[in-house]
C-alpha positions in Angstrom: -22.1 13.8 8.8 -23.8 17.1 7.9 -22.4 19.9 5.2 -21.6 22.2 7.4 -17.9 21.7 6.7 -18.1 21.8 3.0 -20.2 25.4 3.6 -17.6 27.1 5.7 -15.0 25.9 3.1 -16.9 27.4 0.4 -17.1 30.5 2.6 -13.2 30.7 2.7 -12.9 29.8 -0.9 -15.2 33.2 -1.6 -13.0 34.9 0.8 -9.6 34.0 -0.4 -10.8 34.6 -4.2 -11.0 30.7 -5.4 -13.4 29.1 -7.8 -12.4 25.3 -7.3 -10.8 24.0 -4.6 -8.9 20.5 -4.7 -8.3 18.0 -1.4 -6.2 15.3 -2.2 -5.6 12.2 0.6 -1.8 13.5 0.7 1.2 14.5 3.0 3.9 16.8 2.1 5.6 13.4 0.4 2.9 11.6 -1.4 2.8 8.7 1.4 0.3 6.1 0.6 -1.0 6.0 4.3 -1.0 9.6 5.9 -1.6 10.4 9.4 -4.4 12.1 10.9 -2.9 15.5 10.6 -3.0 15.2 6.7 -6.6 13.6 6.9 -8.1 17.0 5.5 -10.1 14.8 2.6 -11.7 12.6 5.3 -12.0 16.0 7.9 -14.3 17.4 4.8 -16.5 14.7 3.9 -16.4 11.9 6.2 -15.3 9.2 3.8 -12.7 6.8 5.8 -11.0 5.1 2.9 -7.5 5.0 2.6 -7.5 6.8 -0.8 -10.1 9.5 -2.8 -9.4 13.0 -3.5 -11.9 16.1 -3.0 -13.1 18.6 -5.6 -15.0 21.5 -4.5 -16.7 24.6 -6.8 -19.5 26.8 -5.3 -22.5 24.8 -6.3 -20.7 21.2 -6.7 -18.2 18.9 -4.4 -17.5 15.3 -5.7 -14.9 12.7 -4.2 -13.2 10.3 -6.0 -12.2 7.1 -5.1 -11.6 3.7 -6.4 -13.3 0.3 -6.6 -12.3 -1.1 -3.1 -14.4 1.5 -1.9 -17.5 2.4 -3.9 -19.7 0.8 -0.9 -18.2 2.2 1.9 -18.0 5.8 0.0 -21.9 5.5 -1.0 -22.9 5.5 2.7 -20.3 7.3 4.3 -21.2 10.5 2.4 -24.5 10.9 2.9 -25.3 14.2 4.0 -22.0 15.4 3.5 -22.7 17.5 0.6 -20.4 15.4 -1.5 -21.0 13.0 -4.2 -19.6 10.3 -5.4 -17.6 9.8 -8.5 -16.6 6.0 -9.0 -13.1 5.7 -10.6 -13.0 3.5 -13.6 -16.7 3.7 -14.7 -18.4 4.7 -17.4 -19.9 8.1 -17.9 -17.7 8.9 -14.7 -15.0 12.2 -15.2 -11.8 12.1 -13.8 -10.7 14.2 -11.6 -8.9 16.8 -14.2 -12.1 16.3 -16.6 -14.2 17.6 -14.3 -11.5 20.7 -13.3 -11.7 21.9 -16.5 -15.3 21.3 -17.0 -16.4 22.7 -13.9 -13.5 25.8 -13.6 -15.0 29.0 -14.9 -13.4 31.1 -17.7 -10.5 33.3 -15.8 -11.1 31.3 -12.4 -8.2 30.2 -10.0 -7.7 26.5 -9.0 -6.6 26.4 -5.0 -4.5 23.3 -3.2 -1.8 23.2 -0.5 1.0 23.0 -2.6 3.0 20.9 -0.2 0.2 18.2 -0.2 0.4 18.1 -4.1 2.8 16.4 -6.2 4.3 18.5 -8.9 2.9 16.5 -11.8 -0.5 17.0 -10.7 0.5 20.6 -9.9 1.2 21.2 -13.3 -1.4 19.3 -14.7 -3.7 21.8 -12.8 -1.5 24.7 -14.3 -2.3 23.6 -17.5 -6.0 23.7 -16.8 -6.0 26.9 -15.2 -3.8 28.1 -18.4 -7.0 26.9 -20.6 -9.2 29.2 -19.0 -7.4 32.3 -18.6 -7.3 31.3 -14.9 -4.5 30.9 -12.4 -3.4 28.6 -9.1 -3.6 29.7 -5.2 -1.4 27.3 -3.5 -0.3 29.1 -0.6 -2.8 28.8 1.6 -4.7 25.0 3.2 -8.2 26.2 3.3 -9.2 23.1 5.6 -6.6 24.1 8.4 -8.4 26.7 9.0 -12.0 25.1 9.9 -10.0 22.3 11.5 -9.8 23.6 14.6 -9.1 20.4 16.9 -6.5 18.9 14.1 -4.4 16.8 15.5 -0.5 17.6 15.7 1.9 16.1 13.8 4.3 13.8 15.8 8.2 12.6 15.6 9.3 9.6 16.8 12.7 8.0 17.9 14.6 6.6 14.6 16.2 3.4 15.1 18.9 1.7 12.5 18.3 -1.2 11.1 21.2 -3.2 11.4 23.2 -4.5 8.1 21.9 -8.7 9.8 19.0 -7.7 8.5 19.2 -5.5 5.2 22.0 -6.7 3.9 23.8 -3.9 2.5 25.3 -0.3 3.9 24.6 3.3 3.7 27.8 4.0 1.7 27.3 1.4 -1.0 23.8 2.5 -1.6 24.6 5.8 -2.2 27.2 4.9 -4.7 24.8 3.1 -6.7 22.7 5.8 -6.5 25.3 8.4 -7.7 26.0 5.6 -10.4 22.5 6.2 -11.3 22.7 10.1 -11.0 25.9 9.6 -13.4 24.0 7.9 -15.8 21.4 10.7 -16.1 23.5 13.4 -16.0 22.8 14.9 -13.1 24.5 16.4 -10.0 22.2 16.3 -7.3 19.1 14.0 -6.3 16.0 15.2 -4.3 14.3 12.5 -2.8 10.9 13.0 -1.2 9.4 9.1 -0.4 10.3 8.4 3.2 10.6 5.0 2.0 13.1 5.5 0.1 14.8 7.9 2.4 14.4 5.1 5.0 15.8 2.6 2.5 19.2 4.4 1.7 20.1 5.2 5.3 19.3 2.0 6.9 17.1 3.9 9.3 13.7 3.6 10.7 10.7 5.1 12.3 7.5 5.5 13.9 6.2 8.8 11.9 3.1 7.0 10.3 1.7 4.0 12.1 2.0 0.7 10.5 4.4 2.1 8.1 8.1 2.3 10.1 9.4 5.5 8.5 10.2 9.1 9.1 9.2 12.5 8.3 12.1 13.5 6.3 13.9 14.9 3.0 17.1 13.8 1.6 19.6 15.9 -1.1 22.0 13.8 -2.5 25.0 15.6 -3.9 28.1 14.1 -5.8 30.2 13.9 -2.4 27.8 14.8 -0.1 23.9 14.2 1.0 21.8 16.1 3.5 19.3 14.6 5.9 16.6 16.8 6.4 14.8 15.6 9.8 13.8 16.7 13.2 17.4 15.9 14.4 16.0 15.5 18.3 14.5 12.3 17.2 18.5 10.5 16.2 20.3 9.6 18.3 24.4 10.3 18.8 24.8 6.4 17.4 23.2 6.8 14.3 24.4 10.3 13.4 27.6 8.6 13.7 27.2 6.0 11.4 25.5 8.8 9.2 28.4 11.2 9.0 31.2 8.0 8.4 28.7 7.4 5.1 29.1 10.7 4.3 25.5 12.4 5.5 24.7 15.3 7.1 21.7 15.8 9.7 20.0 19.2 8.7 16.5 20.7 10.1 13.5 19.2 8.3 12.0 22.4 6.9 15.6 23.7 6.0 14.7 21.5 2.6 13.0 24.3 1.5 16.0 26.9 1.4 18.3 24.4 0.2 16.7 23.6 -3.1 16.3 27.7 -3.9 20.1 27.7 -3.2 20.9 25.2 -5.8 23.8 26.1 -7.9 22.9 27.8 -11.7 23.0 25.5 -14.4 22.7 22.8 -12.1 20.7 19.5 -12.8 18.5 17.9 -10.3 17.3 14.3 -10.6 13.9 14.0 -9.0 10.3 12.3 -9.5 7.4 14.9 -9.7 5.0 12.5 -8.7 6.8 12.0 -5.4 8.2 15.6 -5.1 5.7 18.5 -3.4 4.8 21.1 -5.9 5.9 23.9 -3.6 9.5 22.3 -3.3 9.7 22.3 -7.3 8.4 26.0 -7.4 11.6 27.4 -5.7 14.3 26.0 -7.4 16.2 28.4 -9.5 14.9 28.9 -13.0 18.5 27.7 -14.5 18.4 24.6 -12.8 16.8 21.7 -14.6 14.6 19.1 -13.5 15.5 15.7 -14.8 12.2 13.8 -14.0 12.5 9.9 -13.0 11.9 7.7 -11.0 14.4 7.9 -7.7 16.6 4.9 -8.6 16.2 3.0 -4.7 12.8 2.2 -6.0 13.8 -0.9 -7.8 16.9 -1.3 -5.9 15.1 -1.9 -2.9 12.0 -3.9 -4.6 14.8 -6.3 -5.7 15.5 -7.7 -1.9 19.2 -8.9 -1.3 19.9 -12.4 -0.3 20.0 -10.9 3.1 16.4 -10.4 2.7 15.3 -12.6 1.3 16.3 -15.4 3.7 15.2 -13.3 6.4 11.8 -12.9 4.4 11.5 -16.0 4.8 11.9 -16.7 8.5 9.2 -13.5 9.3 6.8 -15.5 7.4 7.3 -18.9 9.2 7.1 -16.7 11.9 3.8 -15.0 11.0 2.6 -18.2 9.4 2.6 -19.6 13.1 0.6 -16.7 14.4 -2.1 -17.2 11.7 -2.6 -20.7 11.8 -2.4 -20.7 15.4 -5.2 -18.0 15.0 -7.2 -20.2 12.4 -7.4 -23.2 15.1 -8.6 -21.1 17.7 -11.3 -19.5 15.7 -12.5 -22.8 14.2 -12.4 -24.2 18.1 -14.3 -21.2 19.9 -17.2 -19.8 17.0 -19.8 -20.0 18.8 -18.9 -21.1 22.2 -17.4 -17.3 23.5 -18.7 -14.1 22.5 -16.1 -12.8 19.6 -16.7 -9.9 17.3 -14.5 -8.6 14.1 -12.5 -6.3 16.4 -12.0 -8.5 19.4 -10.8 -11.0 16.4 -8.8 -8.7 15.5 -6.8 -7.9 18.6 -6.1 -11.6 19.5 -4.5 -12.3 16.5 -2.2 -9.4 16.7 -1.6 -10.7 20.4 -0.4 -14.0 18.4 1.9 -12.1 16.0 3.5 -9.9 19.0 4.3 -13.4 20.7 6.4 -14.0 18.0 10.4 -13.5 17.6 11.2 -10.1 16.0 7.9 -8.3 15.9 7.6 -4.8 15.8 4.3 -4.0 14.9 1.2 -4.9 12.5 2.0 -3.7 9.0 -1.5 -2.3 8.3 -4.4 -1.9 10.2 -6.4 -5.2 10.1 -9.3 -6.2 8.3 -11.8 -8.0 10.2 -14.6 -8.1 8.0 -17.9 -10.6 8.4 -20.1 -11.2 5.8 -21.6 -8.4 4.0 -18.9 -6.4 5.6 -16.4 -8.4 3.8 -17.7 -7.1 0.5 -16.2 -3.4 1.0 -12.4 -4.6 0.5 -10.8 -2.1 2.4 -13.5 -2.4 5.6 -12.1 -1.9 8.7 -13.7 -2.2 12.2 -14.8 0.5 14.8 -15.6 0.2 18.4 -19.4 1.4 16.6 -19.9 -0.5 13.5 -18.4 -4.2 15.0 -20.4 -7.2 13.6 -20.6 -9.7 16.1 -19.2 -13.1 14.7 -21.5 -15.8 14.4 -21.3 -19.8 13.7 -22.4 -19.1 10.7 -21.1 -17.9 7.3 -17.3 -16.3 6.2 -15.3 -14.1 8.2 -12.7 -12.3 6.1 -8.9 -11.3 7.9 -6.9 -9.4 5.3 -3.6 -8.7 8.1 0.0 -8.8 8.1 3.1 -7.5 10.6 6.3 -6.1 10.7 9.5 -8.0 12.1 13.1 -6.8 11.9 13.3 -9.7 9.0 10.7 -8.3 7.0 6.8 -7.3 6.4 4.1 -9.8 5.8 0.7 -9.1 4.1 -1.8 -12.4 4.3 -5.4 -12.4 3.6 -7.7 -15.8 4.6 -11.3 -16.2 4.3 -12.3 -18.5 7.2 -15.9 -20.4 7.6 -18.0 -20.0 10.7 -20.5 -22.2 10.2 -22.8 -23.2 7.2 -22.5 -21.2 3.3 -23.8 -21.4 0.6 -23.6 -23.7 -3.0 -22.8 -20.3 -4.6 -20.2 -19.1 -1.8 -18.4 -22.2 -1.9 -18.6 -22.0 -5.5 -16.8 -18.5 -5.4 -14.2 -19.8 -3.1 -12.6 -22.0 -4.8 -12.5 -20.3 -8.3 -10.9 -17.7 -6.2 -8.3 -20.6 -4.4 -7.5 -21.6 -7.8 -6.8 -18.4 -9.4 -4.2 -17.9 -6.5 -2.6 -21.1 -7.1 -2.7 -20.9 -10.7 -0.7 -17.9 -10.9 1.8 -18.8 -7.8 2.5 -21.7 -10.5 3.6 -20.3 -13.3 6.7 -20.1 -15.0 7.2 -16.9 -17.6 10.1 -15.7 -19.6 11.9 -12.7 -18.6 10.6 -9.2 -19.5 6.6 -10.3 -18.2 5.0 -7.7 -16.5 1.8 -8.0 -13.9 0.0 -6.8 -17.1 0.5 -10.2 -18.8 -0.1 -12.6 -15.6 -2.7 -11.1 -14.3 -5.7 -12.6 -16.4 -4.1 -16.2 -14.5 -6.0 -15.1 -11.5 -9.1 -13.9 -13.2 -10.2 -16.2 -15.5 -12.1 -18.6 -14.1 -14.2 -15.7 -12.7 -14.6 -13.9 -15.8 -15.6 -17.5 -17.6 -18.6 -16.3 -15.3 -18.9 -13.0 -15.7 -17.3 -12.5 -12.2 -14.4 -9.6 -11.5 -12.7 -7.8 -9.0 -12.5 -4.3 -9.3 -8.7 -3.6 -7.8 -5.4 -5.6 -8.6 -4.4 -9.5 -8.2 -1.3 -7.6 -6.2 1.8 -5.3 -5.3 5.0 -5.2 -3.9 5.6 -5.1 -0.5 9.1 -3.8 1.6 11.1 -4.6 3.8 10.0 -3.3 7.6 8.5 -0.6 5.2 5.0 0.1 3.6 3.5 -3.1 3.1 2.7 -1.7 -0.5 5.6 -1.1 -2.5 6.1 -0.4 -6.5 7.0 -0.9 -8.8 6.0 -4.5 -9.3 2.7 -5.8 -9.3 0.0 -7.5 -10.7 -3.2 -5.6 -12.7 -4.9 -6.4 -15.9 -4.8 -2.5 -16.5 -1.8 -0.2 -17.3 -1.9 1.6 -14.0 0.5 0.9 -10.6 3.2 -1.7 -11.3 1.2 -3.4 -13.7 3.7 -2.6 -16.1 7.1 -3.3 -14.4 9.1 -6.0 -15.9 9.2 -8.1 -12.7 12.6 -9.3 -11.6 14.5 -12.2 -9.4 14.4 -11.0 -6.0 10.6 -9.4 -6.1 7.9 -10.0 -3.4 4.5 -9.4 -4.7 1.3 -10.2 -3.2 -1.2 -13.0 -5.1 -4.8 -11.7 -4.2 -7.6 -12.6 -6.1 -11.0 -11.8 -4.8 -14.9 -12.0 -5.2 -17.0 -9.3 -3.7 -21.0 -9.6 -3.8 -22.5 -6.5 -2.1 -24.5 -6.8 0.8 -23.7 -10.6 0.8 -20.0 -11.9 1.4 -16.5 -10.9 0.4 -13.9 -13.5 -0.5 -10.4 -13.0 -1.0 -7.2 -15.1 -0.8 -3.6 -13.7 -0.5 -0.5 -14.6 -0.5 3.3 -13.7 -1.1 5.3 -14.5 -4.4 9.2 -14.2 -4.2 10.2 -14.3 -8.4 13.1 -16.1 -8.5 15.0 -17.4 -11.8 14.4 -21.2 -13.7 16.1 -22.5 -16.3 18.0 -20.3 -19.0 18.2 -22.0 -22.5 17.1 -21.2 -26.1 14.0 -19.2 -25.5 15.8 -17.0 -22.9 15.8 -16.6 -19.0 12.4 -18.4 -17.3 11.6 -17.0 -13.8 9.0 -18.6 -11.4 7.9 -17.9 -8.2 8.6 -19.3 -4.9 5.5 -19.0 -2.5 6.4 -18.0 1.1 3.1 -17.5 2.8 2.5 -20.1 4.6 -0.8 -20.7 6.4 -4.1 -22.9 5.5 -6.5 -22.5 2.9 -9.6 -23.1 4.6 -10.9 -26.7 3.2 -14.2 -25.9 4.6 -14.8 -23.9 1.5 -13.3 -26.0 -1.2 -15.6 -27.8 -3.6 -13.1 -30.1 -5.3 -15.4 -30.8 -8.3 -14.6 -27.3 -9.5 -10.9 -28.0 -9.7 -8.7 -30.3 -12.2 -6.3 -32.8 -11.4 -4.1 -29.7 -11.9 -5.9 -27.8 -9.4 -6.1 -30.5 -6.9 -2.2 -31.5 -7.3 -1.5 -27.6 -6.4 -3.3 -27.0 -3.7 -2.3 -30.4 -2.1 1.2 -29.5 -2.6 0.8 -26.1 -1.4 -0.5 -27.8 2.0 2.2 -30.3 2.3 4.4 -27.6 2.4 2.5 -25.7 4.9 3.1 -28.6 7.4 6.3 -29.6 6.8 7.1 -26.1 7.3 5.4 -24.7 10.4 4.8 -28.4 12.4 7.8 -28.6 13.4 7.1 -25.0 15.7 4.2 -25.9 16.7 2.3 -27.8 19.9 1.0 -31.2 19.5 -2.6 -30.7 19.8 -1.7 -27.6 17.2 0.2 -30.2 14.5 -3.1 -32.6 14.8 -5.3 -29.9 14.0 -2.8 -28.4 11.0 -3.0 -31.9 10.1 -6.4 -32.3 9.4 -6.8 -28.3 7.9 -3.6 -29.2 5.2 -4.5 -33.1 4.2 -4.9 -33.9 0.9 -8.3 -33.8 -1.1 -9.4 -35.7 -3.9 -12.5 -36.1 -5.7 
């Protein structure tokens, strides 16, 4: 990667009359995984992560990113003209610190406004406001270098029938208008094709890996529109849609039906969700009431629908991992196998099984050093070649119509280290520690999270991302609000309720050497009620071994031990009975009991 990109963006930044320029990792709906027409941040610098923003001024251009990706970023923008700025560390500005610093007295900030969120949009209006300066949002800068960017597609929308979520159209947008009620609002703008997704029992192929739709939704007292590329629903669905009581309208039509809000009206919307140039033409008499869109928690908090289809998609995907497991431990080092070819057999294991649909993010297939960048992926040019011989780290999961998996196993290849083995089972008992906890109503991820990290800590050992996060149903694998984080930051401070999934991950990542992480899935579900108040505990539904190759049972307690064991015995009982002979003799020896 060379800096001719970031040159011919500061040329149109001269032309157009802009000081700083600002490139998030953004579509038009604040999706966590954008397509490759909305990859302008990774067009501009050549950093592949999944998330960093770009800053640009006309002698400096920094990227931000976070912790899972401080590796990959360091050596992907070399030559790029950008810098990095590691999120989280000392001496390091955010983002808006660095605006302000860097914007000069009466300069103007520039962004696509539909690729910005309105809080951050404002935020920036603010800084601009300090300096005298003013916004340019009208324009995407990077479209115009991008000359081969890739179109954006629509794909067919399919419903998802009520077998498998568990609760109509109608009766989701009357809780939703219970919600609007409550706020005192008349309409609701919702912008996360999640969501949208969610409330219509609909959906797509838009973004891969994440089954939604490119749409917006306006829900009204008595009526909602369904803003969409109406070629891509079928006669069925709009149907079932107009019995609920929604209408199918174009997708950019959004934009003239917010400006034609009634005066004095009250719209109920999140501006973090919600594009800054949607916000900017709604009449001036119409208030904002800024929240959270209520299907957030209503869909984190799965049915009983859900959750005992949950449950089958992970004895389902369980299969497909552990049937992966015993054909990697049979074949290192007898046929040729690299991360990506790896990779594509075990998906070939999960599309064998009942209900697939697709994988639910793309795989990581990371061996040794590569495994310590925690977000590495694979390419056909940088694919390590899997040896008999140290870890190989899988972080994959899939989508079924009965729900979305996320599972991450460290497997050994072949001799590791005292210190490696050491790291894997602190790591195995953090996971196990906090699958088996009980808590009183009204925790947060804020106050488990230290159950997965303190044996590492006792050693002066972290992980620089969270112990976990939600995940949907047949929807992003990464859902909020819940989730598990020793910082106040993304679900780490949701109280976490009966009926939420949330991944169990912790991890131990030693640059240039190994990466190590274990994941599973927690469903909270509710213990005893009595004096103190309402205990909740979690059920863990991920079943799949923990490699015992890796386990040095000196480093755990009789505690520990009685865990794990447990945890293994459940395994079996649950996924033998699905299984092959030769596959249950194997499973047999990879879940029997250790002692000391």
């Amino acid at each position: 990667m060379d800096d001719s990109r970031l040159k011919a963006l500061r040329s149109l930044m001269a032309e157009n009359g802009i000081d700083l320029y600002y490139v998030p990792s953004a579509d038009d709906h604040e999706t966590e995984y954008v397509v490759d027409h909305f990859e302008a941040r990774r067009f501009l610098t050549g950093f592949t992560g999944d998330a960093g923003v770009a800053v640009v001024t006309k002698d400096r251009a920094g990227l931000w990113t976070d912790g899972r990706f401080f590796i990959q970023a360091e050596e992907q923008l070399k030559g790029s003209g950008f810098s990095l700025y590691a999120m989280g560390q000392e001496g390091v500005p955010t983002v808006e610190e660095f605006m302000a610093a860097e914007l000069p007295q009466g300069g103007v900030i520039g962004f696509d406004g539909k690729v910005v969120n309105t809080r951050d949009g404002r935020a920036f209006e603010r800084i601009a406001a300090a300096k005298g300066g003013a916004l340019k949002t009208d324009r995407d800068l990077a479209d115009v270098i991008w000359t081969d960017r890739p179109p954006l597609a629509s794909s067919p929308v399919f419903a998802l029938e009520e077998k498998y979520c568990g609760e109509n159209t109608a009766s989701k947008l009357s809780r939703i208008r219970a919600k609007m009620r409550e706020a005192g609002t008349g309409w609701h703008l919702v912008s996360s094709l999640e969501e949208i997704a969610w409330i219509l029992n609909v959906r797509g192929n838009d973004i891969p890996s994440v089954p939604v739709i490119y749409s917006f939704l306006l829900i009204g007292e008595d009526r909602a529109d369904w803003f969409v590329d109406e070629h891509c629903v079928s006669d069925g669905i709009r149907k079932t849609l107009t019995a609920a009581g929604v209408s199918l309208r174009p997708y950019d039509a959004v934009y003239e039906a917010v400006s034609c809000l009634p005066a004095g009206s009250s719209v109920l919307l999140d501006t973090g969700k919600v594009n800054y140039r949607l916000t900017g033409l709604l009449p001036e008499s119409v208030t904002i009431c800024d929240a959270d869109d209520p299907a957030i928690l209503m869909k984190a908090v799965k049915n009983n629908t859900e959750i005992a289809n949950i449950r089958e998609a992970h004895i389902c995907d369980g299969i497909a991992v552990a049937r992966f497991m015993h054909w990697l431990k049979t074949n290192i080092g007898k046929i040729p196998m690299t991360e990506l070819s790896v990779s594509d057999y075990l998906e070939s294991l999960r599309a064998a099984q009942p209900g697939f649909v697709e994988i639910s993010f793309t795989t990581i297939s990371a061996y040794q050093a590569n495994a310590a960048m925690m977000h590495y992926a694979p390419t056909p040019e940088n694919n390590a070649e899997l040896k008999p011989e140290g870890f190989l780290l899988v972080d994959s999961g899939g989508h079924y119509l009965t729900g979305s998996t996320d599972i991450t196993r460290t497997f050994v290849l072949g001799p590791i280290t005292a210190q490696q083995k050491r790291d894997f089972t602190l790591v195995v008992k953090g996971n196990l520690n906090l699958a088996n906890q009980k808590f009183l109503y009204g925790c947060t991820g804020l106050n488990l999270d230290i159950l997965c990290r303190s044996s590492l800590w006792n050693l002066g050992i972290d992980y620089q991302c969270g112990t976990g996060h939600g995940v949907g149903y047949l929807l992003c694998v990464h859902e909020g609000p819940n989730g598990f984080r020793w910082k106040d930051r993304r679900g780490a401070n949701c109280v976490l309720e009966a009926g939420m999934v949330t991944t169990d991950e912790p991890g131990v990542y030693i640059g240039g050497e190994y990466g190590i992480r274990i994941e599973n899935e927690l469903l909270c579900k509710k213990a005893e009620k009595n004096f103190y108040g309402q205990f909740l505990e979690f059920e863990n539904i991920t079943y799949a071994p923990i490699d015992l190759d890796a386990i040095d049972p000196s480093l755990l307690s009789d505690a520990d031990l009685k865990q794990l064991n447990d945890y293994h015995a459940r395994v079996y009982e649950t996924l033998a009975p699905r299984m092959e002979e030769d596959e249950r003799v194997w499973l047999r020896e990879y879940t029997r009991p250790l002692e000391r």
